[in-house]
C-alpha positions in Angstrom: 70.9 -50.9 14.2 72.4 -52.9 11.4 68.9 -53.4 10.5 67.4 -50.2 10.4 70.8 -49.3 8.4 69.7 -51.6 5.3 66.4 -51.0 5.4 67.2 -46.9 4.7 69.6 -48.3 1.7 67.1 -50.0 0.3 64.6 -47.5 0.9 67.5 -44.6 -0.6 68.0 -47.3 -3.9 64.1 -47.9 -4.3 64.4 -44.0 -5.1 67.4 -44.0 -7.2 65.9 -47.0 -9.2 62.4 -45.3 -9.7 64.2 -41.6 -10.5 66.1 -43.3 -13.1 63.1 -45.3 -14.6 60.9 -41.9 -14.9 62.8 -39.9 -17.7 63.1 -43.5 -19.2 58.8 -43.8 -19.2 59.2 -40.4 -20.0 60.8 -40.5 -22.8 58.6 -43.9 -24.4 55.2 -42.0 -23.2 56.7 -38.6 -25.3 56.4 -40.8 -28.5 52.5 -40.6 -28.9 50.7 -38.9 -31.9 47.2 -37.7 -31.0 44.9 -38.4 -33.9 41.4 -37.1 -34.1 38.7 -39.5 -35.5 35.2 -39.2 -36.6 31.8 -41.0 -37.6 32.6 -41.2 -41.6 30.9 -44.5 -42.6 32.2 -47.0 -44.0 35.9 -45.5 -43.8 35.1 -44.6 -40.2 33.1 -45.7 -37.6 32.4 -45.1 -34.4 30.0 -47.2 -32.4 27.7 -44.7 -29.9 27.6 -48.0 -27.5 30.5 -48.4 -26.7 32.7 -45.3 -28.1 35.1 -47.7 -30.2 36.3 -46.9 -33.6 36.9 -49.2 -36.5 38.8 -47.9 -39.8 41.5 -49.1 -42.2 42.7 -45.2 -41.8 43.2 -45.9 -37.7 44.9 -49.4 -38.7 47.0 -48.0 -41.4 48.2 -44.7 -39.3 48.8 -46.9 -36.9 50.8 -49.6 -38.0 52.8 -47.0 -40.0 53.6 -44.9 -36.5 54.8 -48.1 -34.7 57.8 -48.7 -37.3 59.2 -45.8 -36.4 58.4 -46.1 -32.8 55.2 -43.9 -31.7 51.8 -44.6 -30.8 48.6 -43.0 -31.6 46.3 -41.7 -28.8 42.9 -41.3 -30.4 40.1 -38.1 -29.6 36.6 -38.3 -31.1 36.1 -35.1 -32.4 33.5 -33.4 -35.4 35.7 -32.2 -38.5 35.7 -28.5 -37.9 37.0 -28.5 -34.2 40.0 -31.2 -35.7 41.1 -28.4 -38.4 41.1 -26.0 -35.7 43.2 -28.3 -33.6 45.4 -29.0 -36.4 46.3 -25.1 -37.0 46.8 -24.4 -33.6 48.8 -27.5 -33.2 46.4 -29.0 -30.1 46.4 -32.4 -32.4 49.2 -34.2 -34.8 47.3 -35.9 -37.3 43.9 -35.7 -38.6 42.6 -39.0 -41.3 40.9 -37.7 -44.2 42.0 -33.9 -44.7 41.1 -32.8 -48.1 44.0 -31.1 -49.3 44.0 -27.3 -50.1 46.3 -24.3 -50.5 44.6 -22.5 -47.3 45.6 -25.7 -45.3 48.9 -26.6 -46.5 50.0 -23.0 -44.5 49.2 -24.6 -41.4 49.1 -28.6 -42.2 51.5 -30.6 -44.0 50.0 -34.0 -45.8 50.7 -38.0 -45.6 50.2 -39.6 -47.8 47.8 -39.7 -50.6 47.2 -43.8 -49.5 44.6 -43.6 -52.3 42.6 -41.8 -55.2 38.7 -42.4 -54.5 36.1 -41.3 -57.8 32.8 -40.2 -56.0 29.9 -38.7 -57.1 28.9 -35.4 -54.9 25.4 -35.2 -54.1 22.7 -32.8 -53.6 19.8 -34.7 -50.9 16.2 -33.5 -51.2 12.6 -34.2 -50.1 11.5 -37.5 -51.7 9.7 -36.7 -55.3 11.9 -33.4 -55.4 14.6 -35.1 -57.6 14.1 -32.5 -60.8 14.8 -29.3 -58.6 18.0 -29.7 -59.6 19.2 -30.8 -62.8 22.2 -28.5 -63.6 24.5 -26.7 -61.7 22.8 -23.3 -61.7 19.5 -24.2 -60.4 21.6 -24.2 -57.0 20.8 -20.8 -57.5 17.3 -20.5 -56.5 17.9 -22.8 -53.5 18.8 -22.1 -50.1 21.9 -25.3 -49.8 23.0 -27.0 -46.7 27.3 -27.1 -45.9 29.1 -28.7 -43.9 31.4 -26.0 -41.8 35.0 -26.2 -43.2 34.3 -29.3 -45.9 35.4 -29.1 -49.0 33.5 -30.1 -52.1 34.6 -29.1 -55.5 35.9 -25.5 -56.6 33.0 -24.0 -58.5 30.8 -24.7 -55.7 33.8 -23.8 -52.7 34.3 -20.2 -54.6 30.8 -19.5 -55.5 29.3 -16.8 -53.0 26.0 -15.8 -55.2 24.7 -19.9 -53.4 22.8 -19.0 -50.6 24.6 -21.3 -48.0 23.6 -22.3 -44.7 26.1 -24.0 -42.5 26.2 -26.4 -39.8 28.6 -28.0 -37.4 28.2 -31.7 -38.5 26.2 -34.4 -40.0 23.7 -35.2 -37.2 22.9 -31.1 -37.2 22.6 -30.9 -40.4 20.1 -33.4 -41.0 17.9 -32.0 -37.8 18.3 -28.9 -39.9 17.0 -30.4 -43.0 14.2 -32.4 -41.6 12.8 -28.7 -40.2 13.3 -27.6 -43.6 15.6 -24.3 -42.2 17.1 -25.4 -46.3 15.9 -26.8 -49.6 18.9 -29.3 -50.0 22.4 -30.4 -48.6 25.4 -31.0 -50.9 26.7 -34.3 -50.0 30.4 -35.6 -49.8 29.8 -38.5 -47.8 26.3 -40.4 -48.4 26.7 -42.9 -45.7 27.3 -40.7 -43.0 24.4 -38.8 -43.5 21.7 -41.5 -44.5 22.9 -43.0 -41.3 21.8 -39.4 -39.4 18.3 -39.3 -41.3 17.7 -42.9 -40.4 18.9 -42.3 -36.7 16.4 -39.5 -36.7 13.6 -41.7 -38.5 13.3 -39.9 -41.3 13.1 -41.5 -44.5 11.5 -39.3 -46.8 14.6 -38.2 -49.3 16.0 -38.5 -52.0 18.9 -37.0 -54.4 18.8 -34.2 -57.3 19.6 -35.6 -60.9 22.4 -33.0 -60.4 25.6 -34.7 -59.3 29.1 -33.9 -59.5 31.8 -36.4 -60.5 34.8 -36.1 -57.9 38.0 -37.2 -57.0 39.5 -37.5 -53.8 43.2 -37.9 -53.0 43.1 -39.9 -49.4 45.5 -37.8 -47.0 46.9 -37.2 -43.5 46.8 -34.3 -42.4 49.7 -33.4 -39.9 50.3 -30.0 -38.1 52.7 -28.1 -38.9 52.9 -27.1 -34.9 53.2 -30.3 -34.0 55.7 -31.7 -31.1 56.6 -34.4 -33.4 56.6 -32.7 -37.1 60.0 -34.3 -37.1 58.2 -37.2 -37.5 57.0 -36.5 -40.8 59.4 -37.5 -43.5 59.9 -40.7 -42.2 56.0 -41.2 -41.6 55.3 -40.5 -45.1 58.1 -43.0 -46.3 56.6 -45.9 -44.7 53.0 -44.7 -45.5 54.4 -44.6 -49.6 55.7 -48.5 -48.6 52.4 -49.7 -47.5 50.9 -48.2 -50.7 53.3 -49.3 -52.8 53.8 -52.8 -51.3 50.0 -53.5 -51.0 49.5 -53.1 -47.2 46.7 -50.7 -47.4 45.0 -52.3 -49.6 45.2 -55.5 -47.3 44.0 -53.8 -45.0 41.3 -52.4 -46.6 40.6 -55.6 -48.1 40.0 -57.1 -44.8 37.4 -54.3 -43.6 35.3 -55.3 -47.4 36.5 -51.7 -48.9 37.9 -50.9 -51.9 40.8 -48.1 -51.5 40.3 -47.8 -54.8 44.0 -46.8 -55.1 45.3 -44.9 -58.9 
């Protein structure tokens, strides 16, 4: 009897330990920002292997969320569906949000962590180079966009530029390797030489037309997030790291320049 006693208190504690412990685990597994990432040589990478991601952005967000006690759960996801995500307030933070007006209504920004300078760039066929040499000869040309990218204002606010949009990178080059445009305006030249080269197609080139551009590095956080609470003190140890010389440690050790201003 005494037996079957202490075996139902220890059976009636077991439960009072483990009820305790939940809103405990609870609480430390509430402190997670989801992030979205996505294939953006050489900032961001994504190996198709194995599904792992490498970037001084993941490190940097990263480190910065764990001193002020949160973790980052990260979703691959193409650009477009992550500025949905971040109006509707499905995901916290998204690395690499060009900052705009229209967005800061629904997204508030970390950061900048850095200035980049980068030439924008207009891809054709191989040997096609002269079909564009200023600005308005985009006007005779049927030009490849990236759905919700941002490029530079002229060419944003311009509807009389025949535009034909597509989801992502890897699309868009299928798209211009069938020729459904004459050329793609291009923010991010890695990204979508490594698409052509994926596909096997070599045979391009870029316009003499480019566009000098500079690009303030951001966070961008949903407003609707859980955790927009979070913000002001995220920022504040994103500004250290800048100001101290983390990121550029960190980007240092991935053989980038941050290029900071």
């Amino acid at each position: 009897m005494y037996f079957k006693q202490h075996l139902i208190f220890l059976l009636l504690l077991g439960i009072a330990v483990c009820s305790a412990l939940v809103p405990a685990f609870a609480a430390v597994e509430s402190k997670v920002l989801y992030a979205h990432f996505r294939h953006r040589p050489p900032e961001m990478i994504v190996d198709e292997r194995t599904m792992t991601m490498s970037s001084p952005l993941k490190d940097i967000i990263e480190e910065a969320a764990e001193k002020i006690g949160y973790r980052i759960h990260w979703i691959i996801s193409p650009f477009a569906r992550s500025l949905h995500d971040l109006q509707v307030g499905k995901v916290d933070i998204v690395p690499r949000t060009i900052r705009t007006p229209e967005r800061e209504t629904f997204a508030s920004f970390l950061g900048p962590i850095s200035t980049q300078t980068r030439d924008i760039l207009f891809l054709v066929k191989a040997g096609e180079e002269s079909s564009i040499q200023v600005y308005e000869d985009l006007y005779k040309l049927s030009v490849g966009v990236k759905r919700q990218t941002i490029y530079f204002e002229r060419f944003n606010d311009d509807t009389a530029i025949h535009k034909i949009d597509s989801i992502d990178d890897e699309n868009m080059a299928k798209m211009f390797i069938k020729g459904r445009f004459d050329t793609m305006i291009i923010l991010d030249r890695a990204s979508i030489e490594y698409q052509l080269n994926k596909l096997g197609f070599h045979h391009f080139s870029y316009a003499k037309y480019r566009q000098m551009n500079k690009i303030e590095n951001y966070f961008g956080m949903s407003r609707k997030s859980a955790h927009f609470a979070a913000f002001e003190s995220l920022n504040k140890v994103l500004v250290e790291m800048v100001n101290t010389g983390r990121v550029k440690e960190i980007y240092d050790f991935y053989g980038l320049s941050a290029e900071l201003e």
